[in-house]
C-alpha positions in Angstrom: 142.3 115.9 87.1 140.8 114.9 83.5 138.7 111.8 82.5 139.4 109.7 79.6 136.2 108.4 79.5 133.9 108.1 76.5 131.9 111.3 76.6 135.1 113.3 77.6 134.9 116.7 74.7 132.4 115.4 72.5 128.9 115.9 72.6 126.5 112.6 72.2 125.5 112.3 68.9 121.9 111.5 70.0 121.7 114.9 71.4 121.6 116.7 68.2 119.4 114.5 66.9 116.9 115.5 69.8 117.6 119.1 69.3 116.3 118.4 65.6 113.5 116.7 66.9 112.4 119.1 69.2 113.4 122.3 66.5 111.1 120.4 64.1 108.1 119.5 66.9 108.5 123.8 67.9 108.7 125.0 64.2 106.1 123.3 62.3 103.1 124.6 64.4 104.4 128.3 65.0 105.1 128.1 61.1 101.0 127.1 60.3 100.3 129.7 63.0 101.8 132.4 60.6 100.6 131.3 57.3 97.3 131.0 59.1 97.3 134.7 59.7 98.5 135.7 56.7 102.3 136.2 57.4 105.0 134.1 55.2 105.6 130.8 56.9 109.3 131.3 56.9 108.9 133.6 60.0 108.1 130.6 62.0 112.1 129.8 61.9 112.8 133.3 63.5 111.0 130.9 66.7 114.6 129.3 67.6 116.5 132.8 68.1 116.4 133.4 71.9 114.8 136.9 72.7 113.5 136.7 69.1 111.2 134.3 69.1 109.6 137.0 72.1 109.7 139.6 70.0 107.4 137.5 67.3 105.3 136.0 69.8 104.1 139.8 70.8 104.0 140.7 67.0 101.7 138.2 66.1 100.0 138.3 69.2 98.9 142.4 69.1 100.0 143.1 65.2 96.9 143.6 62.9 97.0 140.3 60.6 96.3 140.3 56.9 94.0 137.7 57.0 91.3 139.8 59.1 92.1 142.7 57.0 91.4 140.6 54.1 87.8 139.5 55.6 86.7 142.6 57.2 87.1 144.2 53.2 85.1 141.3 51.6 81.8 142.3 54.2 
């Protein structure tokens, strides 16, 4: 049997205002963490795609980054 109640096929509009919340509270670190290490900050989006945001944890985890590239030259 269906429910008429008040939640019936709708989703709470609270909720995607706590999905933003927590999207903005994952992005904005993982977004200094590239432009820290010398990768374009944009890539700190690609952290929402499921299996992506894997895929660039373990690329900026063992890639070479530009900053130490850029350091180790200057010495």
């Amino acid at each position: 049997m269906m429910h008429n109640d008040m939640f019936g096929n709708t989703m709470w509009a609270g909720h995607w205002l706590w999905m933003l919340v927590m999207a903005i509270v994952v992005v904005v670190p993982v977004w200094r963490i590239c432009q820290r290490v010398g990768y374009p900050g944009w890539m700190g989006i690609l952290v929402l795609i499921p299996v992506v945001n894997l895929v660039l944890l373990y690329f900026i985890a063992f890639a070479d980054w530009p900053n130490d590239r850029n350091k180790s030259g200057d010495a």
